[in-house]
N, C-alpha and C positions, 0 to 999 in steps of 0.2 A: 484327490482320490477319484479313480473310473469308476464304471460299473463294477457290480460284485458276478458273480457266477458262483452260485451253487453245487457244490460236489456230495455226491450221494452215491456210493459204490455200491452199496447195495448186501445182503446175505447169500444171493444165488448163485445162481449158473453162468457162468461169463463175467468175473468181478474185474479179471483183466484189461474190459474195455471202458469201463470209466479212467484210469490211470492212464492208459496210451491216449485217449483223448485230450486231457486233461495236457499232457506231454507236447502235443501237435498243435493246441492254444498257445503256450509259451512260445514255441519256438516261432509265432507271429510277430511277437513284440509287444501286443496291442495292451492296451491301458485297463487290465483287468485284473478286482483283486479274488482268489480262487477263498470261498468259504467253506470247508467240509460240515457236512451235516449227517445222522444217521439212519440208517433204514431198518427192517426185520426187526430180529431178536434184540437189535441194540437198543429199540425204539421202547421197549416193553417197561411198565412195571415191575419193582420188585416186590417179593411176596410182602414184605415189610410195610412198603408206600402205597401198596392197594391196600393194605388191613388199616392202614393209617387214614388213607380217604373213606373207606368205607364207615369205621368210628366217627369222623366230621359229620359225614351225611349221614348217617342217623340220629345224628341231633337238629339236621336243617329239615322244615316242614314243606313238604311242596305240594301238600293238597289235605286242605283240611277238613275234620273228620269230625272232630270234640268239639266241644264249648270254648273248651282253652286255646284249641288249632285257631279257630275264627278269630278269636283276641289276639292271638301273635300272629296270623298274616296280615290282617287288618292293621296294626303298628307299621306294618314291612311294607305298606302303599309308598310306590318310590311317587317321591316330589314332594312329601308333605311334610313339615315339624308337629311330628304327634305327643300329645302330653300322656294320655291314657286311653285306654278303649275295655269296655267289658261285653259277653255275651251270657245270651239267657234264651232259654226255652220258652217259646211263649206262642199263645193261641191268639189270632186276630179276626173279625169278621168281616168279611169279603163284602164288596155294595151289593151282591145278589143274596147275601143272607146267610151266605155259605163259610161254617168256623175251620181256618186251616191252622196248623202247626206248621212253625215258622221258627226260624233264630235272627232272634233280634240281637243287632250290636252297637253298640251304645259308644260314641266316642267322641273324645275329646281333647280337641290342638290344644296344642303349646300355646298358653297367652300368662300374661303379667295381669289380668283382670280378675274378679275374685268369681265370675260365674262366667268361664270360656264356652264359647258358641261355635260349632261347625258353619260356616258357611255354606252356601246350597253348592258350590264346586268343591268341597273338601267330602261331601261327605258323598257327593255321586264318585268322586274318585276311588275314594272306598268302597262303595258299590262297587263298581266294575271292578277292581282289583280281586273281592273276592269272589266275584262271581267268576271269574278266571281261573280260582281255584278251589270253588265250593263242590262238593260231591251234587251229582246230576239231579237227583232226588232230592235235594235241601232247599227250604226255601228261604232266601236271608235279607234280612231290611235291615239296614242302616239307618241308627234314629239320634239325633240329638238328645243329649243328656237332660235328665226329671233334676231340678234343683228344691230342694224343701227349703224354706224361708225359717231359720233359726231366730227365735226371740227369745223373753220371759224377763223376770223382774228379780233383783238381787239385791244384797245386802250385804256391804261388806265393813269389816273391821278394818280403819288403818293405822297405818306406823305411824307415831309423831316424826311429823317434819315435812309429808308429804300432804300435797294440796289436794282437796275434793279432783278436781279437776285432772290433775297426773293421774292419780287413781284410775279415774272410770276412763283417761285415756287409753292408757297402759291397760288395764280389763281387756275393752274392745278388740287391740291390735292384737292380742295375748291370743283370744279367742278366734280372732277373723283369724290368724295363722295357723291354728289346731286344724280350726273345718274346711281349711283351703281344699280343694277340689285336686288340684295336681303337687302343691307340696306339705300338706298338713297332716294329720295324725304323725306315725313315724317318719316322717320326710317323703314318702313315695307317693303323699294325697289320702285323704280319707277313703275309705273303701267304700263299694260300692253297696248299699243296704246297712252300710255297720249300725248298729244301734247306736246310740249318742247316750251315754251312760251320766245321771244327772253329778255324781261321783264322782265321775272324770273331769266333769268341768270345773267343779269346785276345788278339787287337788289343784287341774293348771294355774286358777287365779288365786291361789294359797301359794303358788311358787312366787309370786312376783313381790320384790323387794317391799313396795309400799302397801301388799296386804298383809294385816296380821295374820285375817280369817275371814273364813265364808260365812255370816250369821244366818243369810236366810238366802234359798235358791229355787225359783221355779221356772222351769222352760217351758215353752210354748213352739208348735212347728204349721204351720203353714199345707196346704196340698194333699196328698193323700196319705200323707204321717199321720201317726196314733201314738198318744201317748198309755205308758203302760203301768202298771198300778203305783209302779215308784214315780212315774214322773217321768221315765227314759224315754227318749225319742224313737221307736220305731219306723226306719225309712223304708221305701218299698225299694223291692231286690233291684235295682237297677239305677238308685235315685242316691244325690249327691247333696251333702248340706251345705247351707251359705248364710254368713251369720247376716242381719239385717239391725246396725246399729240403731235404726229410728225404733225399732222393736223391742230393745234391750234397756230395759229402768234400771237404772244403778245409784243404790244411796247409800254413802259413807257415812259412816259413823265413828268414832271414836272411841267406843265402846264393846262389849262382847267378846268373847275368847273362842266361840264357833259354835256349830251348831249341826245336826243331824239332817243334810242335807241328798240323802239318797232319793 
């Protein structure tokens, strides 16, 4: 195959002389294949495929506004495997003493680890990305994720047949898999502040084959968590839980049918 040559006849005034041209190329011989292509009115959308494009793009963000904008552009940093990201409103104090309002955004790559770290090039990429798309007026820092240190001491009831040992295995993985930072709670990572419901944990480790029951539960958290009159873990709005096996007492018994563990 030769070169190609484009034909483009056009909607106007004179469409005759694309066609006689086109005519007096041929009758060369020369090794060319003729491509038609279209111009004008041919060229336009229809009312249909602009109302069609128009619906797409108002669901694509391209300059963020919200709390929730900066969390989805920040995902959309081209080059990086991101796991999660969250933002927050939040006030900082400058080295001159001066308190500014700021949105801080909180993110977190893709890793197989149970507390994933930005690296100092992952997270200035995210910098610049949204400062590409942050409103002029906004001021935004990118901060690596607060993780609270999940402990406390438990008691559980087991099934005949299963060993101390399986037991408080099976506990641990049970648990490090709820509070996973990017696949735990509902599958999508624990959320970012959720409270840690004393409640919740005990149901999880009540699902597993070789617990009978919960007899006795008390957590403990690490960092700038409080605990609340029941026991539940309150995390600060932007902070992520990570269980700490060395933290967690676990004694089997063989005895007890459960116990009021809220």
């Amino acid at each position: 195959m030769g070169d190609e040559i484009v034909v483009i006849e056009g909607d106007g005034i004179g469409r005759e002389v694309v066609p006689a041209a086109v005519d007096v190329l041929k009758a060369f011989d020369l090794d060319f294949e003729f491509v038609a292509a279209d111009a004008g009115d041919a060229t336009k959308e229809s009312t249909g495929e602009a109302l069609e494009r128009f619906r797409r793009d108002l669901k694509e963000t391209y300059r963020a506004s919200t709390l929730d904008d900066y969390r989805y552009v920040a995902t959309r940093t081209p080059g990086l495997r991101f796991g999660r990201a969250h933002a927050t409103a939040a006030k900082r104090e400058t080295a001159s003493g001066v308190t500014v309002d700021e949105i801080q955004v909180t993110v977190v790559p893709y890793s197989t680890r149970p507390r994933p770290q930005p690296s100092d090039g992952f997270r200035n990429a995210v910098q610049e990305h949204l400062d590409r798309n942050r409103l002029v007026t906004d001021v935004v820092r990118v901060v690596a994720p607060e993780y609270v240190t999940v402990g406390g001491t438990m008691v559980v009831s087991a099934v005949p047949g299963y060993t101390d040992a399986d037991v408080i295995r099976d506990v641990q993985s049970e648990l490090s898999t709820y509070l996973h930072p990017l696949s735990g709670y509902d599958g999508s990572g624990w959320p970012f502040g959720q409270l840690i419901y004393t409640t919740a944990i005990g149901e999880i480790v009540e699902t597993l084959p070789g617990v009978r029951a919960v007899v006795e539960l008390g957590l403990t958290a690490g960092g700038e968590a409080e605990l609340d009159e029941y026991g539940n873990i309150q995390l600060p709005e932007a902070a992520l839980p990570t269980l700490v096996e060395d933290d967690l007492t676990i004694a089997v018994t063989s005895e007890g049918t459960g116990g009021d563990h809220r």
